[in-house]
N, C-alpha and C positions, 0 to 999 in steps of 0.2 A: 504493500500500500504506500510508504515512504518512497518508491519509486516516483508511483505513480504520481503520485504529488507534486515529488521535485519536478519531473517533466511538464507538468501543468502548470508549477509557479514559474518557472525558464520561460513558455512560451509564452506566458501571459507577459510579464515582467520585459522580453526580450520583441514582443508582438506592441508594447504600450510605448519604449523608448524608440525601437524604428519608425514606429508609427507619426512618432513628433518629427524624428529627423528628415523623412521623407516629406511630409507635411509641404516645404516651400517647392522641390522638387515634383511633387504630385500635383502642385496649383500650376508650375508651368507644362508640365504634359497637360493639364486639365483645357488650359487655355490655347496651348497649338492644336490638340487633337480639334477645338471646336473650328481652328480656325482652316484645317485643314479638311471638314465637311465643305466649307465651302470656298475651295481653292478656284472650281472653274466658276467662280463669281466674282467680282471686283468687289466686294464687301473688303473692305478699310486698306484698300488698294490707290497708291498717288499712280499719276504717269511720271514717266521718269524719261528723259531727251537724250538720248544718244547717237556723237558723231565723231565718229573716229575710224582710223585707217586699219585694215585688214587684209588677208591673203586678196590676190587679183584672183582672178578668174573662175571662181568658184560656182560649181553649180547650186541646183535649186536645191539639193538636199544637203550638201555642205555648206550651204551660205544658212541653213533654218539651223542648221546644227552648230555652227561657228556663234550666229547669235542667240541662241539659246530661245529660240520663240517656237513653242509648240504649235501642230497644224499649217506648220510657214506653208504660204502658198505665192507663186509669184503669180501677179494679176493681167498683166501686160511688160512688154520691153520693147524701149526706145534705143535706138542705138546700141550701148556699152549698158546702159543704165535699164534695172533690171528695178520693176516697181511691185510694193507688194503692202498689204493694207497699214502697217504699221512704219511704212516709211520708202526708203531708197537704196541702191548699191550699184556702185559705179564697178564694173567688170575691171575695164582697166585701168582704175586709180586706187580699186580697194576700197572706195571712201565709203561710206554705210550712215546714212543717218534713219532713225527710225526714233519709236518710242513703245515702252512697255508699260505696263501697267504692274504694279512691284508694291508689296509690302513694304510698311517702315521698317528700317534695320532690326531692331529689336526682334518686331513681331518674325522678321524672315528669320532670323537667328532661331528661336525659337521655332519656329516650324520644323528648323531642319534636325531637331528631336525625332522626329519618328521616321525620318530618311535616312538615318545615319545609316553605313554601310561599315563593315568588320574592320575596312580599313582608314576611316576615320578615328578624330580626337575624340567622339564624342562617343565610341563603340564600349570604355569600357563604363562607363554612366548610364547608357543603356542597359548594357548587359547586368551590373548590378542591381540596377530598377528592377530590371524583369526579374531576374532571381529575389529579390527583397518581397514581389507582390506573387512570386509563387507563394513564398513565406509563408506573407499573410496569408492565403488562402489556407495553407497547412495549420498553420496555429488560432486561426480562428476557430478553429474545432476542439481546442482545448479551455477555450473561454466556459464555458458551461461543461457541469459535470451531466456527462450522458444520458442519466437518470430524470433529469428535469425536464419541465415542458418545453421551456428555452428550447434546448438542445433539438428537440423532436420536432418544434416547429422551423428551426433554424435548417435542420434537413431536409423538410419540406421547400422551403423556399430555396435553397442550394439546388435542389434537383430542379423544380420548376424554373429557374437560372439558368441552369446547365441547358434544359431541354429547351428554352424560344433563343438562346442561341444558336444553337444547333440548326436552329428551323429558320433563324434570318440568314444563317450562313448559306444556308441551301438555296436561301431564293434569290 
């Protein structure tokens, strides 16, 4: 029984002080994740003016890729100069002006939370996150002793949890 104990006071005690420390970390995943529902919306999006020189001669799918604009499409071309909705590109001067519509720093900073890739600064922050919120999920189950209602209806709502995930994931 003294086991079992000591394991439930660890989880609790170790499930209440992560919980603080995650705490400012979980408000900024909280706030990219919404902001990232609605990335293909200009919601608190500036335009942003760019003009600057670039590889010559680039085609349509290296010039959408060089400037980083999703869906690039060119619309027409005049001579050298290759037009497309979000601005210009001169074939053979390189020159490229256009304009994007961009997060404020911060907020882009913070989006790139849930894009980070393994070889990223921000991979091993993630990585910890996710391991700290398996955690929780694991030691939440030591919060209430078995035997109580708590516990019985806490399993109920874990399973019904578990299960309209499951079912938005599908559709």
């Amino acid at each position: 029984m003294d086991k079992i104990k000591d394991t439930r006071s660890f989880m609790r005690i170790t499930h209440r002080y992560l919980g603080y420390f995650l705490a400012g970390i979980m408000a900024v995943y909280a706030v990219s994740g919404i902001l990232l529902v609605y990335r293909d919306t200009d919601f608190l999006k500036k335009e942003k003016k760019y003009d600057k020189v670039i590889e010559k001669n680039l085609d349509e799918k290296a010039l959408g890729k060089e400037l980083r604009i999703k869906n690039f499409e060119v619309e027409k071309t005049e001579g050298t100069v290759l037009k497309f909705k979000q601005g210009t590109y001169d074939a053979a001067t390189g020159q490229a002006k256009y304009s994007k519509k961009e997060l404020p720093f911060v907020l882009d900073k913070m989006t790139k939370l849930h894009k980070a890739q393994s070889k990223d600064t921000l991979s091993p922050l993630n990585t910890f996150f996710g391991i700290s919120l398996f955690f929780f999920v694991i030691s939440s189950f030591w919060m209430f002793n078995p035997k109580t209602k708590a516990f019985k209806r806490g399993m109920i709502f874990t399973a019904v949890g578990l299960v309209v995930s499951i079912i938005l994931l599908l559709l």
